[in-house]
C-alpha positions as semicolon CSV with decimal commas, in nm:
position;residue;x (nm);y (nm);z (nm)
1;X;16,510;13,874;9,178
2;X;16,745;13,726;8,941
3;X;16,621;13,477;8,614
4;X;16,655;13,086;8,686
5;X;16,964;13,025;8,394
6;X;16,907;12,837;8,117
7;X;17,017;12,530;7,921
8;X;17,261;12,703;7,662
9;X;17,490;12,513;7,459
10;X;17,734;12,633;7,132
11;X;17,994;12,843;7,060
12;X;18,023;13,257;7,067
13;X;18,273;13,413;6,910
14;X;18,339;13,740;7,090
15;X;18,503;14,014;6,974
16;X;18,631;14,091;7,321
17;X;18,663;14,477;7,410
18;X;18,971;14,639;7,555
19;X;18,967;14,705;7,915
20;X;18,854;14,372;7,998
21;X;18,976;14,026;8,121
22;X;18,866;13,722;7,955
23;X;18,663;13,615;8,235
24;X;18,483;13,922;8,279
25;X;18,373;13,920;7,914
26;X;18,269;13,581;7,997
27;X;18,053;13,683;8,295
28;X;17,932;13,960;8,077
29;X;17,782;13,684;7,781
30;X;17,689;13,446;7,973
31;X;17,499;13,677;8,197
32;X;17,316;13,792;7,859
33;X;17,289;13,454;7,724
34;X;17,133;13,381;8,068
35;X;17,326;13,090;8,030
36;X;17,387;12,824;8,360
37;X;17,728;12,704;8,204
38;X;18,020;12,851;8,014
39;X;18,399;12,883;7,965
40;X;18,649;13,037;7,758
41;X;18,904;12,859;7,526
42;X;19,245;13,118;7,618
43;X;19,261;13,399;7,739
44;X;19,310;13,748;7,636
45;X;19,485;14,009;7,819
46;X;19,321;14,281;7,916
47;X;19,490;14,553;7,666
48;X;19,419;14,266;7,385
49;X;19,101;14,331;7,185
50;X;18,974;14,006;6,943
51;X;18,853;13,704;6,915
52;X;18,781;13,531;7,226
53;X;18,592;13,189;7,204
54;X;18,334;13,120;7,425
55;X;18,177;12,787;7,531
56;X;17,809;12,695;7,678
57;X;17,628;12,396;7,807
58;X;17,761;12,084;7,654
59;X;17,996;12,337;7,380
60;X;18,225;12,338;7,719
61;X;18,299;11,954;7,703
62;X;18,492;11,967;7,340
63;X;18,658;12,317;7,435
64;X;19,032;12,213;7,509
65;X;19,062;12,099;7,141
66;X;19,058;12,453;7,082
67;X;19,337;12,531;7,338
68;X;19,611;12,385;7,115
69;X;19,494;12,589;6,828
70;X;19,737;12,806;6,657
71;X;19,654;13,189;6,659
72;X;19,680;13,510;6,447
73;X;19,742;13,853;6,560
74;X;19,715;14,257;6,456
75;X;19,964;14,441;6,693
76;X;20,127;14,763;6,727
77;X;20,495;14,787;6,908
78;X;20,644;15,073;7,040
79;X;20,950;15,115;7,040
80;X;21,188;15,291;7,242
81;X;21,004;15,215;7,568
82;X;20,983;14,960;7,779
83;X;20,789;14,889;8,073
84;X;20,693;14,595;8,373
85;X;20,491;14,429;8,177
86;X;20,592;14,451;7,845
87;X;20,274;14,615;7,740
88;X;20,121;15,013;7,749
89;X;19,982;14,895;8,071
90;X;20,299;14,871;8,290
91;X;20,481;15,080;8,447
92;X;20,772;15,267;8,226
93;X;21,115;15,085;8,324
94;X;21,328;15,249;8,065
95;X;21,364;15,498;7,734
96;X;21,601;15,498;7,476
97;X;21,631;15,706;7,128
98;X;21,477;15,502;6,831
99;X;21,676;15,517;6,502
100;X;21,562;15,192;6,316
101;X;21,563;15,155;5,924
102;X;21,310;14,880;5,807
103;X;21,588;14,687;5,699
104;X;21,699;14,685;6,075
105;X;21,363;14,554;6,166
106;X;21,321;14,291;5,887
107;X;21,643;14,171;5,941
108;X;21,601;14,131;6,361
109;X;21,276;13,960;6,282
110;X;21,462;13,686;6,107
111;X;21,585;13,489;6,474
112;X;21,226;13,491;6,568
113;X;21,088;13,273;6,326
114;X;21,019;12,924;6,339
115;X;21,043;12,706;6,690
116;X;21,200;12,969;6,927
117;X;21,237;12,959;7,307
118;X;21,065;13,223;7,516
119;X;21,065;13,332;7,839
120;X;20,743;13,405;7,958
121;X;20,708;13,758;8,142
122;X;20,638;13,789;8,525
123;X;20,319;13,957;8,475
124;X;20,168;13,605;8,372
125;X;19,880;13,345;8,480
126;X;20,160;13,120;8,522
127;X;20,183;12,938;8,866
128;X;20,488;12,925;9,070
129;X;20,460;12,727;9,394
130;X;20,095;12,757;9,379
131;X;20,099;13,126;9,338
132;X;20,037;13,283;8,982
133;X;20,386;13,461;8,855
134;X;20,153;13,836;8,841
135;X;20,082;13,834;9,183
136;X;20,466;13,813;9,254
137;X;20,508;14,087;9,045
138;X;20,327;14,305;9,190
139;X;20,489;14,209;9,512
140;X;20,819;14,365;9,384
141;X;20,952;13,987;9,365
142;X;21,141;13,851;9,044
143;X;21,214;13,483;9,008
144;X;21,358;13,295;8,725
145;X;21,144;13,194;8,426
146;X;21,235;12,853;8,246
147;X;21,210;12,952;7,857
148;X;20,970;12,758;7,663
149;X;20,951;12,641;7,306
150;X;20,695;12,821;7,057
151;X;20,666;12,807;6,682
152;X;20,607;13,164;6,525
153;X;20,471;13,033;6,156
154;X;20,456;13,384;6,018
155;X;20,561;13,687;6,103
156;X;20,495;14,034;5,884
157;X;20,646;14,402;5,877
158;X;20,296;14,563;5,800
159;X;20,504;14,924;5,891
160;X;20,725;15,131;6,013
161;X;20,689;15,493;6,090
162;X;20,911;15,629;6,382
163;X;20,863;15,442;6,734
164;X;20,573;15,282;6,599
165;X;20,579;14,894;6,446
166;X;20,327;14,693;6,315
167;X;20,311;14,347;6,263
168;X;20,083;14,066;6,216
169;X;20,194;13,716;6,341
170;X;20,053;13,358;6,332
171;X;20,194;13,172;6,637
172;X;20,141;12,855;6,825
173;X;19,965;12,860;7,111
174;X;20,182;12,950;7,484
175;X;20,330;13,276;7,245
176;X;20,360;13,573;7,442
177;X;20,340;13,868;7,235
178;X;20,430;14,075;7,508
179;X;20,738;13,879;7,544
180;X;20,819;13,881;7,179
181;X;20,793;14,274;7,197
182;X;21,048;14,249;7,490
183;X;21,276;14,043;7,291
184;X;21,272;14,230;6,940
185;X;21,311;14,570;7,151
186;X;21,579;14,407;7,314
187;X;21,750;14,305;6,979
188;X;21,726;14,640;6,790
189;X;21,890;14,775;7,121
190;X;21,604;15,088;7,183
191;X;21,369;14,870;7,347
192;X;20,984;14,800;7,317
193;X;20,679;14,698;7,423
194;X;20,320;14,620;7,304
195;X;20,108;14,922;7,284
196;X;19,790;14,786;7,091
197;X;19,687;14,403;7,060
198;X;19,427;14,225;6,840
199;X;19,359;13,867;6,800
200;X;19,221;13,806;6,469
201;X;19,203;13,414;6,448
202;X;19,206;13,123;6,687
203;X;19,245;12,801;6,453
204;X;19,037;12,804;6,153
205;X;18,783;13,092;6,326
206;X;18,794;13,419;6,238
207;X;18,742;13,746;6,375
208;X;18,464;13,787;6,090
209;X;18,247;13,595;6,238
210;X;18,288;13,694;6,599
211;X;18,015;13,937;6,787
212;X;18,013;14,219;7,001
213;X;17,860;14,245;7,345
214;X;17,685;14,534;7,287
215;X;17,516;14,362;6,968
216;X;17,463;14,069;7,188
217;X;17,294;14,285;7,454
218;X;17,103;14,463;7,196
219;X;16,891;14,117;7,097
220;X;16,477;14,154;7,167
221;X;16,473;13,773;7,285
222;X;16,691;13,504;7,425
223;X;16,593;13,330;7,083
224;X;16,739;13,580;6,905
225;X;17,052;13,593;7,129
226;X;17,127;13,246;7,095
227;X;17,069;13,277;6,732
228;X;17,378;13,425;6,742
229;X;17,541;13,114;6,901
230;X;17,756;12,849;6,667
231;X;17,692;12,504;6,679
232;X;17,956;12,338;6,939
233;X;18,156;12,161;6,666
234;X;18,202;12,440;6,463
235;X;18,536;12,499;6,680
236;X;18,622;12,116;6,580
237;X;18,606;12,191;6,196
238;X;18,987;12,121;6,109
239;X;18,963;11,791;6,252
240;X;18,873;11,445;6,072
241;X;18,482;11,365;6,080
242;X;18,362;11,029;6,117
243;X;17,973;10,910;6,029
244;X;17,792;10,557;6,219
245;X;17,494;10,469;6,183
246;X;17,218;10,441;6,417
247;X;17,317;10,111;6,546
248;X;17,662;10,162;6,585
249;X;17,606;10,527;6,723
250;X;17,363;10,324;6,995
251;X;17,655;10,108;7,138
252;X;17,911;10,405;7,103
253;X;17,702;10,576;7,344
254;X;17,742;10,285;7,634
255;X;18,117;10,345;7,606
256;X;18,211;10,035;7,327
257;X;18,455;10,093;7,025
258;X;18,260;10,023;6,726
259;X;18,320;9,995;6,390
260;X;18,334;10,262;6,075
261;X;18,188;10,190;5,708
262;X;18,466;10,384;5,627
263;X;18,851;10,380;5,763
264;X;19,061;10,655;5,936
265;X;19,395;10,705;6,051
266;X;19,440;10,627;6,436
267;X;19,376;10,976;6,675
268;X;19,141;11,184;6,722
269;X;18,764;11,213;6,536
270;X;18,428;11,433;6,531
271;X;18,200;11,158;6,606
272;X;17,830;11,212;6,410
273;X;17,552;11,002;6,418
274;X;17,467;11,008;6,047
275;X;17,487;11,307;5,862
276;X;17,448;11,564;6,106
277;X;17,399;11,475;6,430
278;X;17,676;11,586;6,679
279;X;17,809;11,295;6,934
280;X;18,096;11,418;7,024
281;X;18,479;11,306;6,995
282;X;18,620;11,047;6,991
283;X;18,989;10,826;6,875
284;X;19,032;10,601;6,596
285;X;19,191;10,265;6,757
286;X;19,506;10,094;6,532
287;X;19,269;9,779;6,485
288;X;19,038;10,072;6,313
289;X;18,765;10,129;6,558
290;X;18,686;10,448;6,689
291;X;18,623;10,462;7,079
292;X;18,444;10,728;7,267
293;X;18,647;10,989;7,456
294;X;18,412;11,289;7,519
295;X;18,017;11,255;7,454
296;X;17,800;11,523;7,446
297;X;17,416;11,558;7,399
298;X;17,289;11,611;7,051
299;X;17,401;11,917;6,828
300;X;17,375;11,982;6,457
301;X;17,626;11,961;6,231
302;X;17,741;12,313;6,031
């Protein structure tokens, strides 16, 4: 007979294990968070291992200010090989010899800094008439992919050593690495594709602080499992923070703009009730009130 699910809310930062899809490792933590509610903040593909962001309870209502996040990444190309997918998980499409210098590398990196335009690779979540691009795929179909614009901030040659390149890259968020594999292959002229794939920051959180499922599962209480948990606005930490008191937080609450003791720059606001008390977010209006846009119950600050 399974548990009645329980009131959860924060934020766990997985460190996601190969093998799995986001959603699975979701099922997996919220099934030993006992949890009723949860979501993840972007997926990871399968291959991927890394931080993965998970929401509970009321955590869930704030999460798509973590969608736009930028990201960091560990990752291992291979060159010489590419494959379907543009990852070790696809089938092999072609082989070439690999005779790259570093210089060679360093110097084909160049194009693929800054705001570049990428087309996204069949095997994605992306919907086409109703019908996700993967599925497609794997119907033997091909159909054309508009490119879209990305920003790669950073991108570094951590080595080189025969067919095997790694980087680590800070990117905005819609990046395919897979597809940025495809491309650089593509421009040294031997090929390539992503043969290991680690996400090591989502925003300002890193993969420091994230937790494995196994240590997760390995907790002697629920209290000691949600200990584990982050409060919900600690995925809203690079944004502006605004403080009302009791009186103004009171009228906030029945949907009213109300007024700050001190001013901020119109958009958007963590909203606390004094010092610590989580409300939720909110934007700051030109006349200089702030106005309610998603509410939440009561969370601590960090």
């Amino acid at each position: 007979m399974s548990r009645k699910c329980l009131s959860v809310d924060g934020l766990l930062l997985l460190d996601k294990p190969q093998g799995m899809t986001s959603n699975q490792a979701l099922q997996a933590a919220k099934r030993l968070l006992n949890a009723c509610k949860g979501g993840h903040t972007g997926s990871l593909d399968p291959i991927a291992t890394g931080l993965l962001p998970l929401t509970f309870g009321e955590a869930t209502k704030v999460s798509r200010f973590l969608f736009d996040a930028d990201k960091r990444y560990w990752t291992v190309f291979r060159l010489g090989v590419s494959t379907a997918t543009y990852d070790a998980e696809g089938e092999v499409t072609a082989t070439r010899d690999v005779a790259v210098t570093r210089g060679q590398v360093e110097r084909a990196l160049k194009p693929f800094s800054g705001e570049i335009e990428q087309v996204p690779p069949m095997y994605s979540a992306i919907k086409r008439e109703g019908r996700a691009l993967y599925h497609l795929a794997r119907a033997g179909v091909e159909v054309e992919r508009a490119p879209r614009k990305v920003r790669i901030h950073e991108i570094r040659l951590l080595g080189l050593e025969r067919d095997r390149l790694e980087l680590e890259i800070a990117c905005s968020k819609g990046t395919y690495i897979r597809s940025l594999a495809h491309d650089l292959g593509a421009a040294l002229g031997c090929g390539a594709h992503v043969a290991e794939l680690r996400r090591t920051a989502v925003g300002d959180l890193g993969i420091e602080q994230a937790v494995r499922l196994d240590t997760l599962g390995q907790q002697p209480t629920q209290e000691a499992r949600e200990r584990l948990l982050l409060p919900m606005d600690a995925m809203l930490r690079g944004m502006p923070d605004v403080h009302l008191t009791p009186l103004a937080a009171h009228y906030l609450r029945q949907g009213q703009p109300v007024s700050m003791q001190h001013g901020r720059a119109p958009g958007w606001v963590r909203i606390y009730e004094g010092e610590d008390r989580f409300l939720g977010m909110g934007q700051v209006l030109d006349d200089g009130r702030v106005a309610p846009r998603r509410l939440v119950a009561g969370a601590r600050k960090l």
